[in-house]
Residue frames as qw, qx, qy, qz and C-alpha x, y, z in Angstrom:
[[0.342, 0.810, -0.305, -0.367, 107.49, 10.85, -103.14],
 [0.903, 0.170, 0.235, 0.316, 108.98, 8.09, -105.80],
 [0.333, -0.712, 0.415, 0.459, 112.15, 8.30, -107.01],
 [0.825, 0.546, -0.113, -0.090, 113.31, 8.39, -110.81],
 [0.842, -0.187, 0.381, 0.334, 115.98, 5.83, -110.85],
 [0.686, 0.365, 0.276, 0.565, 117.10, 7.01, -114.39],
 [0.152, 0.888, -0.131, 0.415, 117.47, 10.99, -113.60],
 [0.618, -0.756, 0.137, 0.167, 119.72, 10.05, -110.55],
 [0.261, 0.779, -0.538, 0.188, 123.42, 11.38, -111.00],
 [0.767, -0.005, -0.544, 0.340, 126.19, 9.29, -109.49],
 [0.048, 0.340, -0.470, 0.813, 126.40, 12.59, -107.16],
 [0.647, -0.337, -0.171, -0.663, 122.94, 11.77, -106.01],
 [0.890, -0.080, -0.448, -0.023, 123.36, 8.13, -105.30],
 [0.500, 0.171, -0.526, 0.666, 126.81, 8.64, -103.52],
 [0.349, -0.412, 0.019, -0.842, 124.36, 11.54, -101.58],
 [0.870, -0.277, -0.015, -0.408, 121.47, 8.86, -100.64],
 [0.863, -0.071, -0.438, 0.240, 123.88, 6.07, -99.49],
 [0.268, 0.209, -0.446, 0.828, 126.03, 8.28, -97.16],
 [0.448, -0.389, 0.079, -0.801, 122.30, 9.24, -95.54],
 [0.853, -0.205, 0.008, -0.480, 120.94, 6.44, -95.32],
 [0.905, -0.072, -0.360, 0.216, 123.78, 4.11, -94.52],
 [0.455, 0.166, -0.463, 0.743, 126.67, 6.25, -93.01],
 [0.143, -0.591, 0.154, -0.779, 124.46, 8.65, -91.15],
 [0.688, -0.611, -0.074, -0.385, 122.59, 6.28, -88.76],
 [0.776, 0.063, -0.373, 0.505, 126.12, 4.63, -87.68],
 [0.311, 0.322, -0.288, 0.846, 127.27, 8.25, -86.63],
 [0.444, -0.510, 0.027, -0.736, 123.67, 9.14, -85.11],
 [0.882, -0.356, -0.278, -0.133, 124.10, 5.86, -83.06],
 [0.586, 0.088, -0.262, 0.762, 127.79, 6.49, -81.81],
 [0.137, 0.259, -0.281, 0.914, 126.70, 9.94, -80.62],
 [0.730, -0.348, -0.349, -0.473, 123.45, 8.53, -78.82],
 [0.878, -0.267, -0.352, 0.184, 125.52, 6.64, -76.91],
 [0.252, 0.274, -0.199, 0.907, 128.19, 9.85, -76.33],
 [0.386, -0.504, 0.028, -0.772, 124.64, 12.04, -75.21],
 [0.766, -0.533, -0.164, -0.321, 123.06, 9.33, -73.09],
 [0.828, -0.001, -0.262, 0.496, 126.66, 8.13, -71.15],
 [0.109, 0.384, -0.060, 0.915, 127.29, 12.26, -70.95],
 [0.360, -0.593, -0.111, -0.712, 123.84, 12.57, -68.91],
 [0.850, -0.395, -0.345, 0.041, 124.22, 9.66, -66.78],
 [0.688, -0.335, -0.313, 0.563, 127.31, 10.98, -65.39],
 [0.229, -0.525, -0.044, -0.819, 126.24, 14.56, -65.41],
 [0.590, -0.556, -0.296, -0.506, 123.73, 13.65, -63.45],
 [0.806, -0.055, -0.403, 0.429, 126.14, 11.58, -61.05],
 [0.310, 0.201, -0.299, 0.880, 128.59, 14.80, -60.44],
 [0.277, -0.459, 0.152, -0.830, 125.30, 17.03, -59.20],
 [0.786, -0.482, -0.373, -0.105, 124.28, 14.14, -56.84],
 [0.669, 0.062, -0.241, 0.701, 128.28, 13.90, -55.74],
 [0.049, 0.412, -0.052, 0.909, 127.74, 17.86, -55.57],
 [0.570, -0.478, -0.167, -0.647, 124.50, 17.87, -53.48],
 [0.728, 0.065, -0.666, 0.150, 125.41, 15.30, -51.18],
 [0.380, -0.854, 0.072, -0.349, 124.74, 15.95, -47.56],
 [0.246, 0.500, -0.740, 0.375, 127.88, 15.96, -44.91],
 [0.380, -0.395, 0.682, -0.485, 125.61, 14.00, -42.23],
 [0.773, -0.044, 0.632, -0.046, 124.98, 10.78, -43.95],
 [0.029, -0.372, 0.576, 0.727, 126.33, 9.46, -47.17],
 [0.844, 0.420, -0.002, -0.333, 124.39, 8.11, -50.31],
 [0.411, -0.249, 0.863, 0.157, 125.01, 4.78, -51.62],
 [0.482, 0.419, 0.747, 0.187, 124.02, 2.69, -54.87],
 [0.276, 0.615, 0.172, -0.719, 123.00, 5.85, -57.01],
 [0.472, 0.344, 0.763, 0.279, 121.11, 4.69, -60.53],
 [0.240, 0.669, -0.155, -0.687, 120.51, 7.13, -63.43],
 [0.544, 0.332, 0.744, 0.201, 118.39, 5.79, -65.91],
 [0.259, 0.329, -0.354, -0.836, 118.76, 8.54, -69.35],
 [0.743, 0.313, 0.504, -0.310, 116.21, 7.89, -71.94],
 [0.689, 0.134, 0.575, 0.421, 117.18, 5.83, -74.88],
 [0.217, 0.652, -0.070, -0.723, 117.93, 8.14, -77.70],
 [0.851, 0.377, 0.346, -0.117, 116.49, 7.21, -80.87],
 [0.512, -0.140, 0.560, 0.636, 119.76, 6.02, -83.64],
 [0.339, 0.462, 0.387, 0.723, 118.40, 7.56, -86.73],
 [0.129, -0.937, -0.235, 0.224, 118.56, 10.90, -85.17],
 [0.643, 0.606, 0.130, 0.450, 120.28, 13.19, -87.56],
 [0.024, -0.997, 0.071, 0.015, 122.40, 15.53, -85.60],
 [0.584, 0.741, -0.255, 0.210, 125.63, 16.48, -86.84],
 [0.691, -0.030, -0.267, 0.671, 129.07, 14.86, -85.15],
 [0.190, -0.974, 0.122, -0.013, 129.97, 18.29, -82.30],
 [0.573, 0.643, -0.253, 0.440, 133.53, 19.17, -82.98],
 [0.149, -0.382, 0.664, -0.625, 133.69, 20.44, -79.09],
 [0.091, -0.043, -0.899, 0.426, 132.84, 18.78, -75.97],
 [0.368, -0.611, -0.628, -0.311, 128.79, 18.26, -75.43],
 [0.138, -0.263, 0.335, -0.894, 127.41, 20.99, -73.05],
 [0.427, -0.324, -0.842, 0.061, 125.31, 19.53, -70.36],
 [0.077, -0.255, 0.325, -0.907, 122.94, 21.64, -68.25],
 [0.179, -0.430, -0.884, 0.025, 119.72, 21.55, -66.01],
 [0.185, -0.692, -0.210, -0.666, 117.05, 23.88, -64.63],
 [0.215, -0.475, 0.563, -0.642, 118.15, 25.97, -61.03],
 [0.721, -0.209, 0.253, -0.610, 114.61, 24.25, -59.67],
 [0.796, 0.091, -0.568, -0.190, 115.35, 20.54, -60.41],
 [0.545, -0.465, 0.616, -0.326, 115.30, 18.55, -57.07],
 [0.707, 0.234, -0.640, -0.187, 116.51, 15.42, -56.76],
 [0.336, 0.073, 0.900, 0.268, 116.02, 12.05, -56.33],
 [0.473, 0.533, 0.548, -0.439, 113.59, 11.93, -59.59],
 [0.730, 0.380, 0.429, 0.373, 113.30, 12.88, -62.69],
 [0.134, -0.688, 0.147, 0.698, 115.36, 15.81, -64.41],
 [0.717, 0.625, 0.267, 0.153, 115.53, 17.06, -67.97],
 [0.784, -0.211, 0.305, 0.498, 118.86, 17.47, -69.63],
 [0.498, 0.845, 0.042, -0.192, 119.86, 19.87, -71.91],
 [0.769, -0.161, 0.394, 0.476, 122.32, 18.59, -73.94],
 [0.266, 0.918, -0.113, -0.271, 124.05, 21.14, -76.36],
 [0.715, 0.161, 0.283, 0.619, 126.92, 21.73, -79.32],
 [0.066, 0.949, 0.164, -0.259, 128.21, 24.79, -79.23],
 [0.527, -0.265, 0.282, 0.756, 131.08, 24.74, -81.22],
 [0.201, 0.582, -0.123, -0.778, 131.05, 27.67, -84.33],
 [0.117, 0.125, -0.766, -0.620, 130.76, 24.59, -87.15],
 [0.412, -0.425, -0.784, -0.189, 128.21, 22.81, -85.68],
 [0.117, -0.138, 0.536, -0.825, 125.43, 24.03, -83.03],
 [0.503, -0.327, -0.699, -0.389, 122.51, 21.96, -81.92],
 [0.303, -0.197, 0.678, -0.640, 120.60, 21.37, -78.46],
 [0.520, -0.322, -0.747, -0.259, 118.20, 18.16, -77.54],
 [0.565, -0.370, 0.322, -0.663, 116.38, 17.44, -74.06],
 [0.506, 0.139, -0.841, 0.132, 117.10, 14.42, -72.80],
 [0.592, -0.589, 0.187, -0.517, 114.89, 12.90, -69.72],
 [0.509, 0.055, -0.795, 0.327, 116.39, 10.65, -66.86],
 [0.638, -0.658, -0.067, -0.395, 115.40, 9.54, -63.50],
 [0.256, 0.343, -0.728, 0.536, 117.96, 9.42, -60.52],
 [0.800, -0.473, -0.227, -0.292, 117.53, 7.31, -57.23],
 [0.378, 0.532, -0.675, 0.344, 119.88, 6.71, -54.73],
 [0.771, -0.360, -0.485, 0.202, 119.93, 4.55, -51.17],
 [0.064, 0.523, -0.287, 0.800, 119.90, 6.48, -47.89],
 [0.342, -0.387, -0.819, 0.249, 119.34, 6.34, -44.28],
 [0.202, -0.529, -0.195, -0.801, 116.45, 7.95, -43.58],
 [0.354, -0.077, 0.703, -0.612, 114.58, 8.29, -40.18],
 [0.488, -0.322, -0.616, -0.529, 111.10, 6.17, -40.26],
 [0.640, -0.388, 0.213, -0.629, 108.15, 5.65, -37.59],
 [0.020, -0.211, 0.968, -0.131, 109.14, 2.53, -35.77],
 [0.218, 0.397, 0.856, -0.248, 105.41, 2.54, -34.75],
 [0.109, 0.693, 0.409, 0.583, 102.48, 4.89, -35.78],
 [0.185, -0.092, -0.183, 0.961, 103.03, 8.55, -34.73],
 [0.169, 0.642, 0.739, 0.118, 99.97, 10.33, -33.50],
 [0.024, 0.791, 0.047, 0.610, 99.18, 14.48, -34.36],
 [0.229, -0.800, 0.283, -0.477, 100.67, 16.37, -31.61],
 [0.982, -0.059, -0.153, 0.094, 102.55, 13.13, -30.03],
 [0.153, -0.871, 0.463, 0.058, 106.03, 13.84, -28.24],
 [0.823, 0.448, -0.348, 0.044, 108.48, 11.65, -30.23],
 [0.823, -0.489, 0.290, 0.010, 110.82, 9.00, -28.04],
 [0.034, 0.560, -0.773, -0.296, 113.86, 7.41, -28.59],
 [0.360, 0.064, 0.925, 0.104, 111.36, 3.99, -29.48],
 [0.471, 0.709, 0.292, -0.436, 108.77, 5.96, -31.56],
 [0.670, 0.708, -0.217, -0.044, 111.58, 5.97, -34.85],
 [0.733, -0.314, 0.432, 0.422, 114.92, 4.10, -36.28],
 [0.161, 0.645, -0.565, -0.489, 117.32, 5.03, -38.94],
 [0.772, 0.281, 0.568, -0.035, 116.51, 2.41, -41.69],
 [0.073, -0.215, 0.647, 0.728, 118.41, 2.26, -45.79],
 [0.603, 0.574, 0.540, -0.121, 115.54, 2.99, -48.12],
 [0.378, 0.168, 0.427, 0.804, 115.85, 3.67, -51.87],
 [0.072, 0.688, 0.288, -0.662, 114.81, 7.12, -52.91],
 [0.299, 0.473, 0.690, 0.460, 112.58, 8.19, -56.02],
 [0.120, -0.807, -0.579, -0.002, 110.82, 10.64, -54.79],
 [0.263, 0.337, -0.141, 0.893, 111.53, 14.66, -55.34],
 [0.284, -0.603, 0.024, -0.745, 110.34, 17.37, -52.47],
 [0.814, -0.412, -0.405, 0.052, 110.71, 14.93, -49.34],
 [0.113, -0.774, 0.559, -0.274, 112.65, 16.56, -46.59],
 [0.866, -0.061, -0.456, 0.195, 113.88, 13.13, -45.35],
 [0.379, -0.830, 0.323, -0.252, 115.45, 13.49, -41.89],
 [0.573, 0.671, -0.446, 0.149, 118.81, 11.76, -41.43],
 [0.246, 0.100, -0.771, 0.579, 119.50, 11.68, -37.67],
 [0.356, -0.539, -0.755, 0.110, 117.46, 10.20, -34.66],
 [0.358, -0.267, -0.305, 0.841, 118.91, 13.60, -32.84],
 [0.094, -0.024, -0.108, -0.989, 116.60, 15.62, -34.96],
 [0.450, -0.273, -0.441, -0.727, 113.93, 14.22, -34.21],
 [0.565, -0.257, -0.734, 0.276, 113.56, 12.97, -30.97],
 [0.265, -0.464, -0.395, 0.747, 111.95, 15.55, -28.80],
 [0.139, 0.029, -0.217, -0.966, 110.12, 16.95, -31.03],
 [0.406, 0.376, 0.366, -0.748, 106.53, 17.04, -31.92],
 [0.230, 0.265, 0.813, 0.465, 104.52, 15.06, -34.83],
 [0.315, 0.317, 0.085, -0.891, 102.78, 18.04, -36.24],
 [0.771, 0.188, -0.109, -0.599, 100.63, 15.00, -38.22],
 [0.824, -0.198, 0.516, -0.127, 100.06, 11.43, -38.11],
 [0.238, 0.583, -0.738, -0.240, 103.01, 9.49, -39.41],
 [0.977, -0.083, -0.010, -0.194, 101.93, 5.67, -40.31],
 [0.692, -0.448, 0.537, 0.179, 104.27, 3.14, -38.47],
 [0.777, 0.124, 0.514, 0.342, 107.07, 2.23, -40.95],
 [0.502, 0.764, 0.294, 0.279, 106.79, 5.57, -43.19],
 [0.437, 0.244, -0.045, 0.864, 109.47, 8.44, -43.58],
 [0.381, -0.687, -0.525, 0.328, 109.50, 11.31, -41.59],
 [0.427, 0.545, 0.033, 0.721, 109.43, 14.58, -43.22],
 [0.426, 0.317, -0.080, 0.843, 110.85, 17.44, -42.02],
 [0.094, -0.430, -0.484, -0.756, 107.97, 19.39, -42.40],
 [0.662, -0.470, -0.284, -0.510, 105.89, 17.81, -39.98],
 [0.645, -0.204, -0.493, 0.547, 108.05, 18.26, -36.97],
 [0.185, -0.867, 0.029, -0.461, 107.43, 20.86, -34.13],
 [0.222, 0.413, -0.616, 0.633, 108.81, 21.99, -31.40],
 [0.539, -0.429, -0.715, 0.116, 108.16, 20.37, -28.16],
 [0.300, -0.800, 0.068, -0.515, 106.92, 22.71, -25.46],
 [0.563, 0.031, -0.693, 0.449, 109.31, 21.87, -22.42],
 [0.202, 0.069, 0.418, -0.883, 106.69, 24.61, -20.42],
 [0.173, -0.491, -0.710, -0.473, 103.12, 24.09, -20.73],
 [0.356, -0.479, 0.007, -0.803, 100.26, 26.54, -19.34],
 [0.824, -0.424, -0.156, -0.343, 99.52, 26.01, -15.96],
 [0.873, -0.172, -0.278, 0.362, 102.58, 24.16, -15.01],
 [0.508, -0.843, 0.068, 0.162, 105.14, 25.39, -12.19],
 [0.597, 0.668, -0.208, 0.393, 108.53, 27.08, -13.69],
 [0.569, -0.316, -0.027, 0.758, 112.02, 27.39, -12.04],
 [0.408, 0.885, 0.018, 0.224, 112.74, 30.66, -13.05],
 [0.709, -0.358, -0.066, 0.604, 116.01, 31.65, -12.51],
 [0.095, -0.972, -0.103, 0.187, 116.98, 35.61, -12.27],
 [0.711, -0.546, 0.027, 0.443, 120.55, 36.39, -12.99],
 [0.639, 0.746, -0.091, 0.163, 123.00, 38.61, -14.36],
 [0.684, 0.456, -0.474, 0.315, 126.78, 39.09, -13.84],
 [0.141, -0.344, 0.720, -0.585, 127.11, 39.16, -9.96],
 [0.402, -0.089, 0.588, -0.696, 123.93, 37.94, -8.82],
 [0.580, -0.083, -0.533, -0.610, 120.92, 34.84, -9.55],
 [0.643, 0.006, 0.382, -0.663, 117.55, 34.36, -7.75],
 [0.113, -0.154, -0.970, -0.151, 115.90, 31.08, -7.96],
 [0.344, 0.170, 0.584, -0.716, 112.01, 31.25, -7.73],
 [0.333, 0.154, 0.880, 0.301, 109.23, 29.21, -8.87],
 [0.355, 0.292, 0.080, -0.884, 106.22, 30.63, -10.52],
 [0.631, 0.465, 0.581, -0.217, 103.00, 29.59, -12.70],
 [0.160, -0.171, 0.474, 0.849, 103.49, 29.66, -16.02],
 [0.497, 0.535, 0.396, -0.556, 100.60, 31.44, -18.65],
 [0.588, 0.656, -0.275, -0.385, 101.66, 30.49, -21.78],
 [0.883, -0.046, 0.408, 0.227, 103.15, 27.31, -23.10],
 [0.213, 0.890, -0.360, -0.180, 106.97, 27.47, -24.98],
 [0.879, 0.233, -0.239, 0.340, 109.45, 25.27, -26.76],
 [0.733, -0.430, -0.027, 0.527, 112.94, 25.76, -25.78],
 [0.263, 0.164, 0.276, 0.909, 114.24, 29.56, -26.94],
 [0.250, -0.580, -0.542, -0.554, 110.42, 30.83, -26.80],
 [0.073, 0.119, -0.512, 0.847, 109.66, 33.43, -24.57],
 [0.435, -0.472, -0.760, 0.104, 106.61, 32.34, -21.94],
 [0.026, -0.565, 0.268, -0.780, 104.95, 34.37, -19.54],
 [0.644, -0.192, -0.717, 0.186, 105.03, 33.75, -16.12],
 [0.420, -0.700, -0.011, -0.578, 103.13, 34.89, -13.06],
 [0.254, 0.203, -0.762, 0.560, 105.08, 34.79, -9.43],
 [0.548, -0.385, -0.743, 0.002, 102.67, 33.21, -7.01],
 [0.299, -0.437, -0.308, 0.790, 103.62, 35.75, -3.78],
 [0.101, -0.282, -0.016, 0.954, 103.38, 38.75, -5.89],
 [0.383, 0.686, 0.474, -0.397, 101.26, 38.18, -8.24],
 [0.148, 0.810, -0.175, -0.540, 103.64, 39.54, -10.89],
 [0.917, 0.328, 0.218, -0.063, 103.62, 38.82, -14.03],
 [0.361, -0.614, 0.476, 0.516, 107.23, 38.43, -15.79],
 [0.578, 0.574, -0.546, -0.193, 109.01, 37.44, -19.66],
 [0.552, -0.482, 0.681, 0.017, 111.05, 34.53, -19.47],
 [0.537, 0.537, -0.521, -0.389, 112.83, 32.65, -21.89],
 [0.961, -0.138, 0.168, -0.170, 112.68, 28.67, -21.95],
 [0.081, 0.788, -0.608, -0.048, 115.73, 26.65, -21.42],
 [0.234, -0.172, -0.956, -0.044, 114.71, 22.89, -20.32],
 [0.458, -0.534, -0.702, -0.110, 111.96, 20.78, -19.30],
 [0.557, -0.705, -0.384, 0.210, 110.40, 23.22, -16.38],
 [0.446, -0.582, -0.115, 0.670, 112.58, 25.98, -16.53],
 [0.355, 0.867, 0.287, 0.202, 113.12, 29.68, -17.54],
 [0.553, -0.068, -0.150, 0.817, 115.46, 32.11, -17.77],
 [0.088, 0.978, 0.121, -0.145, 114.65, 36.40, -16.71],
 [0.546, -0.016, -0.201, 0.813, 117.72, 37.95, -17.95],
 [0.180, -0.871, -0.404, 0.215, 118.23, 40.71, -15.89]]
């Protein structure tokens, strides 16, 4: 659309210069207010999430650039800042950035991506399916983190003695996920059992018929009798009857 130069009022003009010269000043000043607002949003719900058994270090929150000749209107109040329940982090989140005062009320969507340095376990070597994890099979190692829905494991303690429920390539994180429980009974092998309640406890060994982490109740067949018992696993080779 052309403009007639000779029907423009002086209200007009004064109009089109205050758009097009004062607005993109103000829409750049509060660009820098929204994207400075998300970055340290985003900060507090790391700060907030933060686990108590190792700490996070370096953390980087990159908002995207909001474009200056966006036209929303100076917010009289402070800039509401929210996210969706389901947003996991490290990665990328989307911002809702809001004005809610009663003169002015707007909302944008702002995306950013958060990373932070942590010690994570990793496979010292390669870890094979169903493999009983050592204290030289993984090491605690500072990698940066990008990556949302990893259970990352934290300590050596959780994961030593356990079970690679799938093959973990030497050098890679160790999720969660894909940790079982070591059987400390296996079928077939001879069990302490031990018998006892508040006066009295029997020692005797028996056969066990069922393989059982530790907690997991096993059955087990007494050699003499023949009888078959419960019994709850407690260590390597042993069981408990309570009686």
């Amino acid at each position: 659309m052309k403009l007639n130069i000779k029907k423009l009022t002086p209200w007009r003009v004064l109009g089109l210069i205050t758009a097009f010269s004062c607005n993109p000043a103000q829409g750049a000043n509060l660009a820098v207010q929204i994207t400075d607002g998300v970055t340290d949003y985003l900060r507090g719900l790391v700060e907030e999430k933060q686990p108590t058994d190792t700490a996070i270090h370096a953390v980087n929150v990159q908002a995207q650039a909001i474009d200056h000749r966006l036209r929303l209107a100076p917010c009289p109040a402070e800039l509401d800042y929210s996210t969706n329940a389901n947003t996991q982090l490290p990665g990328r989140a989307l911002v809702k950035v809001s004005c809610k005062s009663p003169q002015t009320s707007w909302s944008i969507y702002v995306s950013a991506s958060v990373s932070w340095e942590q010690d994570i376990v990793v496979a010292a070597v390669g870890l094979r399916r169903g493999q009983d994890i050592g204290a030289g099979d993984v090491r605690l190692e500072r990698r940066l983190l990008t990556r949302p829905g990893v259970k990352y494991v934290h300590s050596l303690d959780q994961v030593i003695g356990k079970v690679a429920g799938r093959r973990v390539a030497a050098n890679k994180a160790v999720d969660w996920r894909l940790l079982e429980q070591a059987d400390l009974v296996r079928k077939g092998e001879t069990v302490q059992l031990l018998a006892r309640n508040a006066s009295i406890a029997v020692k005797i060994e028996g056969r066990a018929l069922t393989s059982g982490a530790k907690g997991e109740q096993i059955r087990v067949q007494n050699p003499l009798s023949n009888r078959i018992v419960d019994a709850l696993v407690t260590a390597r080779g042993r069981a408990e009857i309570p009686l």
